[in-house]
DSSP file (Angstrom, degrees, kcal/mol; ACC not computed):
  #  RESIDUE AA STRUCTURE BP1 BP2  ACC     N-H-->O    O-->H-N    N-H-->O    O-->H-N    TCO  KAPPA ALPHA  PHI   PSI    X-CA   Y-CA   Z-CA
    1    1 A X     >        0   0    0      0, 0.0     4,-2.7     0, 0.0     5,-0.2   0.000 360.0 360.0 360.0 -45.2   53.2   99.3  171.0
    2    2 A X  H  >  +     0   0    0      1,-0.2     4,-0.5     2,-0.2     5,-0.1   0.942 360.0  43.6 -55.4 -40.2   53.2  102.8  170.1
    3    3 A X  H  > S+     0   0    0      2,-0.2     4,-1.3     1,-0.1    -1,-0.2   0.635 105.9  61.5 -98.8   5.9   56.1  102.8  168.2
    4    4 A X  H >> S+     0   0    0     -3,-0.2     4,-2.8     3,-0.2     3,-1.3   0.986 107.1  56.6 -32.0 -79.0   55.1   99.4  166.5
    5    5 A X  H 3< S+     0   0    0     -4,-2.7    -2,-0.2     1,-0.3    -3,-0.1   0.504 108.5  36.8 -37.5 -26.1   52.4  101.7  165.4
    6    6 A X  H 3X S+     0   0    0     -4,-0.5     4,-6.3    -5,-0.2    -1,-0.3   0.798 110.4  60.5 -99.8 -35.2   54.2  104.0  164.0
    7    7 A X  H <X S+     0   0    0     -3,-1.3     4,-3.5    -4,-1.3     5,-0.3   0.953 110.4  49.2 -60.5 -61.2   57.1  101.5  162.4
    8    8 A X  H  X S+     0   0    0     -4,-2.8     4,-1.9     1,-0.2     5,-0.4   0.877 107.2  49.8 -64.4 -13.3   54.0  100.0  160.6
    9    9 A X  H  > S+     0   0    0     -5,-0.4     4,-4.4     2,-0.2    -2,-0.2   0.972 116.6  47.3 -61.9 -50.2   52.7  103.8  159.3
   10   10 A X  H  X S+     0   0    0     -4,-6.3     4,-5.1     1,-0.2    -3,-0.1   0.870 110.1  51.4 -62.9 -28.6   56.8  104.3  158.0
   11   11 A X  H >X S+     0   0    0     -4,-3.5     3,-1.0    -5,-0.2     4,-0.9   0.970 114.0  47.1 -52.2 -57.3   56.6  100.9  156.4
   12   12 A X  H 3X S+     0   0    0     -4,-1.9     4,-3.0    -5,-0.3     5,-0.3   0.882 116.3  37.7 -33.7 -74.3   53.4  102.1  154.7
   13   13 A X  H 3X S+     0   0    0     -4,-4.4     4,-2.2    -5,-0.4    -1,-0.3   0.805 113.9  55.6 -32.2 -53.3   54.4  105.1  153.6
   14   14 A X  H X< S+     0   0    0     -4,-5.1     3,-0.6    -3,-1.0    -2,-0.3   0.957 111.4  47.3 -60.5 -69.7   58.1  103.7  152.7
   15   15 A X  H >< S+     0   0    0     -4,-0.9     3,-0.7     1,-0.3    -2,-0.2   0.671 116.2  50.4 -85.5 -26.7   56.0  100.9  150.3
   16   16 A X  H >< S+     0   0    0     -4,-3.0     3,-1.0     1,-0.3     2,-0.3   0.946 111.7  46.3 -39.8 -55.4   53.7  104.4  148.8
   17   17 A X  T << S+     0   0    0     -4,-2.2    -1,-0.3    -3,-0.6    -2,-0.2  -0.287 113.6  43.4 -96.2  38.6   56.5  106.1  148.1
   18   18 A X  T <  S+     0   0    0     -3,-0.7    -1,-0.2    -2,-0.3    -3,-0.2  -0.063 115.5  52.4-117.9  -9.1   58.5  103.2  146.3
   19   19 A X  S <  S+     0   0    0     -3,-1.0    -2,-0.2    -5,-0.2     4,-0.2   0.257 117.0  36.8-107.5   6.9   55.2  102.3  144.4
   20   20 A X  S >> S+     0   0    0     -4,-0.1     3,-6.7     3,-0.1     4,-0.8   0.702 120.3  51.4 -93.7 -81.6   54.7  106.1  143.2
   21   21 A X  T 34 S+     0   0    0      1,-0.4     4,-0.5     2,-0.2    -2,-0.1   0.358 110.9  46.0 -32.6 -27.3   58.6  106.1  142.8
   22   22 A X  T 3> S+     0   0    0     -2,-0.7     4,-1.4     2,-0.2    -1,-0.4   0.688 112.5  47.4-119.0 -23.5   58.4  103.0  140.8
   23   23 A X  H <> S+     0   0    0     -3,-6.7     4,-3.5    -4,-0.2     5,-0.4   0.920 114.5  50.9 -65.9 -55.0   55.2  104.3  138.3
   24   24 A X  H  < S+     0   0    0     -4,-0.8    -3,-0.2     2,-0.2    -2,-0.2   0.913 109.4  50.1 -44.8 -45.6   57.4  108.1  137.8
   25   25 A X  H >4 S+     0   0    0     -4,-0.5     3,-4.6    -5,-0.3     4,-0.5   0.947 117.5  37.7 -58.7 -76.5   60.2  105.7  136.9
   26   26 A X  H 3X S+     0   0    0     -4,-1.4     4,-2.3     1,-0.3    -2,-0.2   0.735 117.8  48.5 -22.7 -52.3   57.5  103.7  134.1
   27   27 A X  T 3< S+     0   0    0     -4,-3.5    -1,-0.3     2,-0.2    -3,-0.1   0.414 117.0  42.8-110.7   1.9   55.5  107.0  132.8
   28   28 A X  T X> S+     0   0    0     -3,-4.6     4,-1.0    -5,-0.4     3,-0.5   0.443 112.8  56.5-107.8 -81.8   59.1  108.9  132.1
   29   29 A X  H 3> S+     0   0    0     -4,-0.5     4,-2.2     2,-0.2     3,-0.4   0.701 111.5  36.6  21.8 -89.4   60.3  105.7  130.7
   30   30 A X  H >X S+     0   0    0     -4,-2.3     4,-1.9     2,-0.2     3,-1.3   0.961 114.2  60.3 -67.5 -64.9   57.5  105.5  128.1
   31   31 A X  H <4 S+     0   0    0     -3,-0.5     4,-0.5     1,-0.3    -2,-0.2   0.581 107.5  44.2 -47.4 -11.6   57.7  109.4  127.6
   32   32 A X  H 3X S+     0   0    0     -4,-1.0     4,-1.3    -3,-0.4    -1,-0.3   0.805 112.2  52.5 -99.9 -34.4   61.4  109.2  126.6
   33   33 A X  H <X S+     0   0    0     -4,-2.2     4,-0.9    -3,-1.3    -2,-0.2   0.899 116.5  44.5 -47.2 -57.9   60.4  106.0  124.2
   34   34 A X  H  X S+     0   0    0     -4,-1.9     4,-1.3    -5,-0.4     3,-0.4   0.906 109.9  49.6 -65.4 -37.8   57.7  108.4  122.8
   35   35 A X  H  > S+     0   0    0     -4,-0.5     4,-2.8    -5,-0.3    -1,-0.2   0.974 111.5  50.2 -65.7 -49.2   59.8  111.4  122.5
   36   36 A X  H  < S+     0   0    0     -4,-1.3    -1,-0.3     2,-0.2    -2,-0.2   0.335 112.8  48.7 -73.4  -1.6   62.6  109.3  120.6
   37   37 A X  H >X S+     0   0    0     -4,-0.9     3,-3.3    -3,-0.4     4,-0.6   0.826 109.8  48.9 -59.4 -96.1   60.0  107.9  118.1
   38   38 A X  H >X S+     0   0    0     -4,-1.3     4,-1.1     1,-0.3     3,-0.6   0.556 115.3  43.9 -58.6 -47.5   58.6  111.0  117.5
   39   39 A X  H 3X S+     0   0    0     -4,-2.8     4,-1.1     1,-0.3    -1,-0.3   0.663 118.6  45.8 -78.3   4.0   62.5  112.6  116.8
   40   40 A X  H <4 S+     0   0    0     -3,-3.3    -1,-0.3     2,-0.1    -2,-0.3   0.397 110.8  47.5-113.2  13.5   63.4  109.7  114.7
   41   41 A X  H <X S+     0   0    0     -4,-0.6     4,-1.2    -3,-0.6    -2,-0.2   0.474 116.9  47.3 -98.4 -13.6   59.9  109.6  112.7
   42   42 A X  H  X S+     0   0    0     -4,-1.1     4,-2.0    -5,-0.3    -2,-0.1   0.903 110.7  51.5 -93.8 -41.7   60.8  113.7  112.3
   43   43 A X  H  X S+     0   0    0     -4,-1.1     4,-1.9     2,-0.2     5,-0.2   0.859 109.4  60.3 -42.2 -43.6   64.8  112.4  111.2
   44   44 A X  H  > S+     0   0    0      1,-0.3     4,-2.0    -4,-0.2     5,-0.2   0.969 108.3  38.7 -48.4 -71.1   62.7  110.1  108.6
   45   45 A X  H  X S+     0   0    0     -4,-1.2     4,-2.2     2,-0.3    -1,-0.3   0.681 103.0  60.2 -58.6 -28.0   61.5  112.5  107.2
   46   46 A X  H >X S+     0   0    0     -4,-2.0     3,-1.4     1,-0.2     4,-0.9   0.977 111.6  57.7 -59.0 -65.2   64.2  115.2  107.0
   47   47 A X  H 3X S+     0   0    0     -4,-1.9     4,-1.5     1,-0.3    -2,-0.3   0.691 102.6  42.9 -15.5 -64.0   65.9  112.3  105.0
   48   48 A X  H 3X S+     0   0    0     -4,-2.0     4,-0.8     2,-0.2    -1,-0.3   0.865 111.6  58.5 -75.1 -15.1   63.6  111.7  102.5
   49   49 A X  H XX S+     0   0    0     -4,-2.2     3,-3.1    -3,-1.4     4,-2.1   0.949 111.5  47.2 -38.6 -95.8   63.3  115.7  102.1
   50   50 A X  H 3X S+     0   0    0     -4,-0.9     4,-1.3     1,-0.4    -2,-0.2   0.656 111.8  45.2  -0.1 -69.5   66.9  115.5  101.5
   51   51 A X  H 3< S+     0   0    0     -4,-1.5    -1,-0.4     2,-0.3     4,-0.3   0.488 111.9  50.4 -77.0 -20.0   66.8  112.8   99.1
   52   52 A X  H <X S+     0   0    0     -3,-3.1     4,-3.1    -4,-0.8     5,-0.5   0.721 115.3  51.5 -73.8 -67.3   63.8  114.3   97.1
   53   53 A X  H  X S+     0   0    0     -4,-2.1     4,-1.9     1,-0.3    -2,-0.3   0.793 107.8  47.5 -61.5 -42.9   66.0  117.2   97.1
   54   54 A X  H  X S+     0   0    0     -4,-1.3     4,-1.2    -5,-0.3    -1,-0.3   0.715 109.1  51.2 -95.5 -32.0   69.1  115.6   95.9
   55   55 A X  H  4 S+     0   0    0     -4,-0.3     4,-0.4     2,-0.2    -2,-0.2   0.616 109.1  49.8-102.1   1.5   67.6  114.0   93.2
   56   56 A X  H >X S+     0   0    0     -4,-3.1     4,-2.1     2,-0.1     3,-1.1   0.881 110.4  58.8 -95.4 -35.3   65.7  117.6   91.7
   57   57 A X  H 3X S+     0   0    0     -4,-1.9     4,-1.1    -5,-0.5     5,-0.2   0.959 101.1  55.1 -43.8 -46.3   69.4  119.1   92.1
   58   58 A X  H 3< S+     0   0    0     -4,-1.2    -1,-0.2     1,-0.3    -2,-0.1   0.801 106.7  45.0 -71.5  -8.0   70.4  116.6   89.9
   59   59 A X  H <> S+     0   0    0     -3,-1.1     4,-2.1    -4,-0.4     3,-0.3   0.777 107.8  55.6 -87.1 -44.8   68.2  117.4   87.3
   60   60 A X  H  X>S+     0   0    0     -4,-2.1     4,-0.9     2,-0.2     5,-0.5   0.996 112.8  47.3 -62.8 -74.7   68.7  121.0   87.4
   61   61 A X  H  <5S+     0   0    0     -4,-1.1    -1,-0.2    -5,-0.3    -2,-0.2   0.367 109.3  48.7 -33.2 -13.3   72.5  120.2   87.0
   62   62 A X  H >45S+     0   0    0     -3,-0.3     3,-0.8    -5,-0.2     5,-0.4   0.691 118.7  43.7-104.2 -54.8   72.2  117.7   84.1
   63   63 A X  H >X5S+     0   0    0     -4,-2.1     4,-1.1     1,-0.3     3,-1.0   0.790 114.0  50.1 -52.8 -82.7   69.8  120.4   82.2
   64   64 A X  H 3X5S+     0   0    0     -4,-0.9     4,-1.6     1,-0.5    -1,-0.3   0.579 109.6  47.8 -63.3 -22.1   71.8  123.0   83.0
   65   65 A X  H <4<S+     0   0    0     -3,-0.8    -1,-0.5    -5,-0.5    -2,-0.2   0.015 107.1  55.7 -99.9  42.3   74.7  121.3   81.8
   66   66 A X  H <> S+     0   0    0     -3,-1.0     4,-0.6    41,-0.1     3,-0.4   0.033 108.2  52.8-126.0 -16.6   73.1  120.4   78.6
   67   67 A X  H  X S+     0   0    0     -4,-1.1     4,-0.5    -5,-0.4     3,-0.2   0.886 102.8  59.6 -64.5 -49.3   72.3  124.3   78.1
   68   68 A X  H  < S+     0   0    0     -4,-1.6     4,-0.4    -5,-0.2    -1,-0.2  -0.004  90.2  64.0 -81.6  24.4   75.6  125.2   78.6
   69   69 A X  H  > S+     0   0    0     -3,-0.4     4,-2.5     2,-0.1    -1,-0.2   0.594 112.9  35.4 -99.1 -41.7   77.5  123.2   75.7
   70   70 A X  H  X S+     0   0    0     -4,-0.6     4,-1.7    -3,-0.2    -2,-0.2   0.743 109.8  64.1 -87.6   7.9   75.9  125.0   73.0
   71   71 A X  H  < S+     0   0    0     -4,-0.5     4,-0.3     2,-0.2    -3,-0.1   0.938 110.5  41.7 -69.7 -48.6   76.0  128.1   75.1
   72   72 A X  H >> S+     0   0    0     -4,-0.4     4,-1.9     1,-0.2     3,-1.4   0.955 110.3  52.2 -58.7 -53.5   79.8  127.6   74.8
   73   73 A X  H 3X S+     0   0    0     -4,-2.5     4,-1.4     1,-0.3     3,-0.4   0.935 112.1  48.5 -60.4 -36.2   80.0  126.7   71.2
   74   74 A X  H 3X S+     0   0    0     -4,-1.7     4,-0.6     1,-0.3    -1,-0.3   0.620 109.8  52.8 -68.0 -11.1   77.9  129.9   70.3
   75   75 A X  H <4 S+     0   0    0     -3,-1.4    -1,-0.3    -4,-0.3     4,-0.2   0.793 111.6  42.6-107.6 -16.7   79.9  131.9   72.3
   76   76 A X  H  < S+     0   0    0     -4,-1.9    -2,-0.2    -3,-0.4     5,-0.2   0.726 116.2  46.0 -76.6 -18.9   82.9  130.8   70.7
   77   77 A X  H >< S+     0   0    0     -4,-1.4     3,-0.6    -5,-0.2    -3,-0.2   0.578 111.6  56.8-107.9 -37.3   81.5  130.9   67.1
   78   78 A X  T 3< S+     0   0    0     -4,-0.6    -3,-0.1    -5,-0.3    -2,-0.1   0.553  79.6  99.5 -89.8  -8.5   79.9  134.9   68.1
   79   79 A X  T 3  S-     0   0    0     -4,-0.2    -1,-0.2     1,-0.0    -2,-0.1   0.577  86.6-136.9 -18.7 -47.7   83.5  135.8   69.0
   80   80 A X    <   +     0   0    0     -3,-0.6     2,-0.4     1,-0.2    -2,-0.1   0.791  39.3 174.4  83.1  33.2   83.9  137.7   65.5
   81   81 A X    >   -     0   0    0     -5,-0.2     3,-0.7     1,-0.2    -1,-0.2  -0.399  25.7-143.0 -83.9 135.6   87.3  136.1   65.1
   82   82 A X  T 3  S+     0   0    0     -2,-0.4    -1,-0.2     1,-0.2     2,-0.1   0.685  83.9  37.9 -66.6  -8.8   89.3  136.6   61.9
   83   83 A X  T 3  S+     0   0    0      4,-0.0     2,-0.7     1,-0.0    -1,-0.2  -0.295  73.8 134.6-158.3  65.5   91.0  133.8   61.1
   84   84 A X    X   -     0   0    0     -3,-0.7     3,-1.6     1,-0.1     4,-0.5  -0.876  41.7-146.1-114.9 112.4   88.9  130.5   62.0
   85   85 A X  T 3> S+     0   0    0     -2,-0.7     4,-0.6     1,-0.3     3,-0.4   0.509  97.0  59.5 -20.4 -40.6   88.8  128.1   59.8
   86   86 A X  T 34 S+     0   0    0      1,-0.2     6,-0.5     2,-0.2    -1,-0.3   0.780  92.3  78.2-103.0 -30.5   85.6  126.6   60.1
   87   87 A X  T <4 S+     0   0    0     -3,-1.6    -1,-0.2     5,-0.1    -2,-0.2   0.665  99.7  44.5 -30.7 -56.5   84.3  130.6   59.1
   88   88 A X  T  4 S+     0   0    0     -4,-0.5    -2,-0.2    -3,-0.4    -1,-0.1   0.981  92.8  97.1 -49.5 -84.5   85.2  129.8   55.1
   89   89 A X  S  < S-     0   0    0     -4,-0.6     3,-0.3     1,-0.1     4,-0.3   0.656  70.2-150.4-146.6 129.3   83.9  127.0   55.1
   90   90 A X  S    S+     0   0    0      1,-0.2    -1,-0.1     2,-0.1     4,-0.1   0.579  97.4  49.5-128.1  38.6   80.8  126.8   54.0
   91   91 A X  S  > S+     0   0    0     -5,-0.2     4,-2.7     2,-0.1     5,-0.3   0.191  87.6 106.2 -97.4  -4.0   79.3  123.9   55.8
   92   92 A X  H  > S+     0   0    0     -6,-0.5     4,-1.0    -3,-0.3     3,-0.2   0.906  75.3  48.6 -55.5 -54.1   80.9  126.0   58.9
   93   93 A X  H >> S+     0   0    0     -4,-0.3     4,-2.6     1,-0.3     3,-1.2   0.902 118.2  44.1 -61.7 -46.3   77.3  127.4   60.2
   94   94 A X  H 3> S+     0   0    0      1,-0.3     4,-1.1     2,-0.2    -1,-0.3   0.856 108.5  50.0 -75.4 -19.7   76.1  123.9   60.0
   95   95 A X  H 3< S+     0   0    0     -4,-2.7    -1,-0.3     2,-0.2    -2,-0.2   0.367 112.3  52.6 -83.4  -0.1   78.8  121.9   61.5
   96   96 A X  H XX S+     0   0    0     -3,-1.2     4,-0.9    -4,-1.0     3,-0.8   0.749 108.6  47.9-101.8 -52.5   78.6  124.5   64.4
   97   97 A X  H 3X S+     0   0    0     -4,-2.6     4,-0.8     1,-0.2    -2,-0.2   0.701 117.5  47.3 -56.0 -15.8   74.6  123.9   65.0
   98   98 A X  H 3< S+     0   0    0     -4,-1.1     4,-0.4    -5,-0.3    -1,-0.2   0.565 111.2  48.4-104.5   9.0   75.4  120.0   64.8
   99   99 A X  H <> S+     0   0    0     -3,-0.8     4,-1.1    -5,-0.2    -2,-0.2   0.729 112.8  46.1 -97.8 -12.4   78.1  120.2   67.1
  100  100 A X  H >< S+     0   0    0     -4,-0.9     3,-0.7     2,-0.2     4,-0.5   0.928 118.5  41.5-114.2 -76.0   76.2  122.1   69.5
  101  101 A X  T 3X S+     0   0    0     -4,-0.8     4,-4.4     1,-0.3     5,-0.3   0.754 113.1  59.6 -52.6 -30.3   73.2  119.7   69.1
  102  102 A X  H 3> S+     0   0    0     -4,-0.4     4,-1.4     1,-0.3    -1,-0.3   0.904 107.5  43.0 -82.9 -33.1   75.8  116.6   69.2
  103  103 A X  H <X S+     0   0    0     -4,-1.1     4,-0.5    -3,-0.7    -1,-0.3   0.450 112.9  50.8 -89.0  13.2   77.1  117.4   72.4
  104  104 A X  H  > S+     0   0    0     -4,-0.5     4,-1.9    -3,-0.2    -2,-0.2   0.759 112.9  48.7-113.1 -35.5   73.4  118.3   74.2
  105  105 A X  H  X S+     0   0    0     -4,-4.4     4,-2.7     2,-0.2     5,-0.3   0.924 118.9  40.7 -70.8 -21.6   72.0  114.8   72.9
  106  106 A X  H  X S+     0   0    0     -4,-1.4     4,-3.0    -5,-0.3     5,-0.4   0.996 114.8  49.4 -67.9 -57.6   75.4  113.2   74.4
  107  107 A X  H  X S+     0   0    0     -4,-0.5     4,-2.0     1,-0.2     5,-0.3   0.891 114.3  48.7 -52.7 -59.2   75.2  115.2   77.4
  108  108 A X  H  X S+     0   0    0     -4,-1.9     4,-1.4     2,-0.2    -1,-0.2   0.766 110.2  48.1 -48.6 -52.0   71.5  114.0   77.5
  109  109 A X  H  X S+     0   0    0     -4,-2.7     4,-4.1    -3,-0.3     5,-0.3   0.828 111.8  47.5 -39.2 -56.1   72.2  110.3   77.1
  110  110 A X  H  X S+     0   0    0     -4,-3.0     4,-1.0    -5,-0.3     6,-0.3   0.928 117.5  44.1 -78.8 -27.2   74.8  110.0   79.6
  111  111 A X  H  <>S+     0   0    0     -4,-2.0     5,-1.9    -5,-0.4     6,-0.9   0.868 111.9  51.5 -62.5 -39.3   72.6  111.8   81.8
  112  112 A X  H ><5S+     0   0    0     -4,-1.4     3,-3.0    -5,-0.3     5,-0.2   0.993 114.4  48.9 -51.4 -66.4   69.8  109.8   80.7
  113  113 A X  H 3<5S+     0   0    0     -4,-4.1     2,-6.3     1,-0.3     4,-0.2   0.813 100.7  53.1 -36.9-105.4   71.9  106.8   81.5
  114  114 A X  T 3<5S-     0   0    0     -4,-1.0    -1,-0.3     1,-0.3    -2,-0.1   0.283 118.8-107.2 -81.8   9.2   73.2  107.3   84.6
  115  115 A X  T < 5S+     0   0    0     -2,-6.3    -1,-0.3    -3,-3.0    -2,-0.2   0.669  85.1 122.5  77.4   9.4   69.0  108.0   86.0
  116  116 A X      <       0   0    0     -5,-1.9    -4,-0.2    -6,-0.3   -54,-0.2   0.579 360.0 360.0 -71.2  -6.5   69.8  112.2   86.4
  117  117 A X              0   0    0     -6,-0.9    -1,-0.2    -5,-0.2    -5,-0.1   0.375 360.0 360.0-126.5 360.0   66.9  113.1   83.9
């Protein structure tokens, strides 16, 4: 009888400690489900950072390439070169301000187009 008594304590105990054992499993369980929402709601969001980000790069990079085309043609035209044609001419000054202007509204369009601006 005594160690009945005591075989019923160990059951007890054994059926505590497999009902704690079996809540610790549940409540880390749902705390790793919460923790992995939390890092893929944080993921979301680096992502649309990113993407916000990507599409103001692209904007800075279509202006900036629509700066630089008459930047070039003026810098070729402020050269001082003797023996350019376009220099006699005396539509030259204006046929270098509408080439300048003709490639930043193309450069603008095709930027326009293609949803960078």
């Amino acid at each position: 009888p005594a160690f009945r008594e005591v075989a019923d304590r160990a059951r007890y105990v054994d059926g505590r400690v497999s009902a704690f054992r079996g809540t610790l499993d549940n409540a880390l369980t749902v705390h790793s489900s919460l923790v992995e929402q939390r890092r893929n709601e944080a993921m979301q969001r680096m992502t649309e950072t990113s993407l916000e980000q990507n599409e103001q790069v692209k904007k800075i990079s279509s202006w900036a390439a629509i700066g630089f085309a008459p930047t070039l043609v003026a810098g070729i035209y402020g050269m001082n070169f003797r023996f350019m044609p376009e220099l006699e001419w005396p539509w030259g000054y204006p046929f270098a301000i509408g080439l300048m202007a003709a490639v930043s509204a193309g450069l603008y369009v095709v930027f326009k187009k293609n949803d960078w601006l």
